[in-house]
C-alpha positions in Angstrom: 100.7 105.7 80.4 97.0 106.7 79.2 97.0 110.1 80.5 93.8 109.0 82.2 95.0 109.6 86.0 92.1 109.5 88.3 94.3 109.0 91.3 95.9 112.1 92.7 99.7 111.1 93.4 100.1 114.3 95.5 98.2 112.3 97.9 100.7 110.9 100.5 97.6 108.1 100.9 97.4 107.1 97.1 101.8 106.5 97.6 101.3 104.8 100.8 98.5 102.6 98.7 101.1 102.0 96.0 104.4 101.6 98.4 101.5 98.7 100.3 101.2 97.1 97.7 104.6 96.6 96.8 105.2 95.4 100.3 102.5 93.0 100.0 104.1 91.3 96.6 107.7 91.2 98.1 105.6 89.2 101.3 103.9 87.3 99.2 107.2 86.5 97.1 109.0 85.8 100.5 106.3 83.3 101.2 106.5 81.3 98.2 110.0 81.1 98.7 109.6 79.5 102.3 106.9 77.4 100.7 109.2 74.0 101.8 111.4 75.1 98.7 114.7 74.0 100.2 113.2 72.1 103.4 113.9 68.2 103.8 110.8 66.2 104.7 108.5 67.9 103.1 105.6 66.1 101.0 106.8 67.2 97.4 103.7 66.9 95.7 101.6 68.4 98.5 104.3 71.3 98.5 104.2 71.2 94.6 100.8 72.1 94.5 100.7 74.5 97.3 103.6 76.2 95.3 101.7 75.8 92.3 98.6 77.5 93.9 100.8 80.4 95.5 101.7 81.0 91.9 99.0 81.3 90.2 97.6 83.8 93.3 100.6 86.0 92.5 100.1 86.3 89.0 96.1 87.5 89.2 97.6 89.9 92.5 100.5 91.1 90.1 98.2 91.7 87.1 95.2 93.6 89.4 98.4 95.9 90.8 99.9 96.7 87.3 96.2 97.2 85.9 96.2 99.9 88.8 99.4 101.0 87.5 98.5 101.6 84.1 95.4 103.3 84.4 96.3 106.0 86.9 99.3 106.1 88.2 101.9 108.2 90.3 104.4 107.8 87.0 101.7 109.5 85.5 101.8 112.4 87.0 105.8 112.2 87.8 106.0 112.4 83.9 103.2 115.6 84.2 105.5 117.2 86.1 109.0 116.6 84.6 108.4 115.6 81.0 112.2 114.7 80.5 111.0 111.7 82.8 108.7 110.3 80.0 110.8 107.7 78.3 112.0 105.7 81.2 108.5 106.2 82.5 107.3 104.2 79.2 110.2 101.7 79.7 109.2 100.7 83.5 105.7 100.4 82.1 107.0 98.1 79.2 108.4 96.0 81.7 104.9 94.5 82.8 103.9 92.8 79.8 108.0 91.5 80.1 107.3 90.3 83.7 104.1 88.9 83.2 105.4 87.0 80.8 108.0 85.6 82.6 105.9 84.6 85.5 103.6 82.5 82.7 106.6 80.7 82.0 107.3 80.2 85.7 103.3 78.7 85.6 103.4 76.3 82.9 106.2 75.0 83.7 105.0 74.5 86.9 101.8 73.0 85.6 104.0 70.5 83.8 106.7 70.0 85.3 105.9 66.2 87.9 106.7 67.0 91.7 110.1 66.2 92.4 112.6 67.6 95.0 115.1 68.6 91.8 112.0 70.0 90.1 111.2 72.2 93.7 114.9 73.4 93.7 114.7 74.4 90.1 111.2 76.3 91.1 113.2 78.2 93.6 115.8 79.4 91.8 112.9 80.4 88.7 111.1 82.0 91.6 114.4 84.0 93.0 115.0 85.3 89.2 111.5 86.4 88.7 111.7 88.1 92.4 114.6 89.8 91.6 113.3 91.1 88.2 110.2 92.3 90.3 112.2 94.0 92.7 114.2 95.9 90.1 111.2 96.9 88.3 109.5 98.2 91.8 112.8 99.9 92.6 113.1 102.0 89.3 109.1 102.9 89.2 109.8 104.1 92.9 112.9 106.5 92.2 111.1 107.8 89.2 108.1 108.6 91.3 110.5 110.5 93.7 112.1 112.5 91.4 108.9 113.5 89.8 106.4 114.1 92.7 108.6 113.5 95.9 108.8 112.2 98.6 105.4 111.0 100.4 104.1 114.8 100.2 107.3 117.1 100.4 108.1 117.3 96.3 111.7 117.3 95.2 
């Protein structure tokens, strides 16, 4: 946290923005996953790259939204308004570096990993892992945010 909040949390259209957004990642999460991961006849290394692709999209749409994070964010200001919230406010933030990092992992072994239907099964199950870490991490930011600011304008 930067203490540089330029966004105005207390804005029920800044948390819609930010609740968007994490709809938009678990989407485009869902997608990859239906990405012919699991689907027979499927062109494995026409589905490789697509998946490949996908991946790569995620990452730049996962680092632009944690960017957003980081520079002004609802925890922010959750932490502004409960300070006993500050320390697992730092720890969700800690967690991007952690995730990003394990989504680079996901990408070069995707980038070197030859197109196989074992190797796609194996990216689906890396995929699920990273998902679920994801998810967690959106979940925790979230309930912090409501017991900071509230709930989408009425504050707790």
């Amino acid at each position: 946290m930067n203490g540089n909040s330029y966004l105005n949390c207390s804005d029920d259209g800044f948390r819609h923005h930010l609740q968007e957004e994490h709809r938009q990642l678990n989407e485009e999460l869902d997608e990859l996953n239906a990405c012919c991961l699991g689907q027979r006849n499927c062109d494995v290394q026409a589905d490789w790259n697509k998946l490949r692709d996908r991946v790569h999209r995620l990452k730049d749409n996962i680092v632009h939204h944690f960017r957003e994070e980081e520079e002004g964010s609802c925890l922010d200001e959750a932490v502004a308004r409960r300070p006993t919230l500050a320390a697992e406010a730092r720890e969700i933030e800690q967690e991007h570096p952690e995730l990003l990092a394990e989504l680079d992992g996901l990408i070069s072994w995707l980038d070197q990993e030859p197109a196989m239907e074992a190797t796609l099964q194996n990216a689906k199950q890396r995929l699920n892992s990273f998902a679920d870490n994801l998810r967690r991490h959106e979940w925790r930011e979230d309930a912090l945010i409501r017991r900071g600011v509230g709930a989408f304008g009425v504050d707790d």
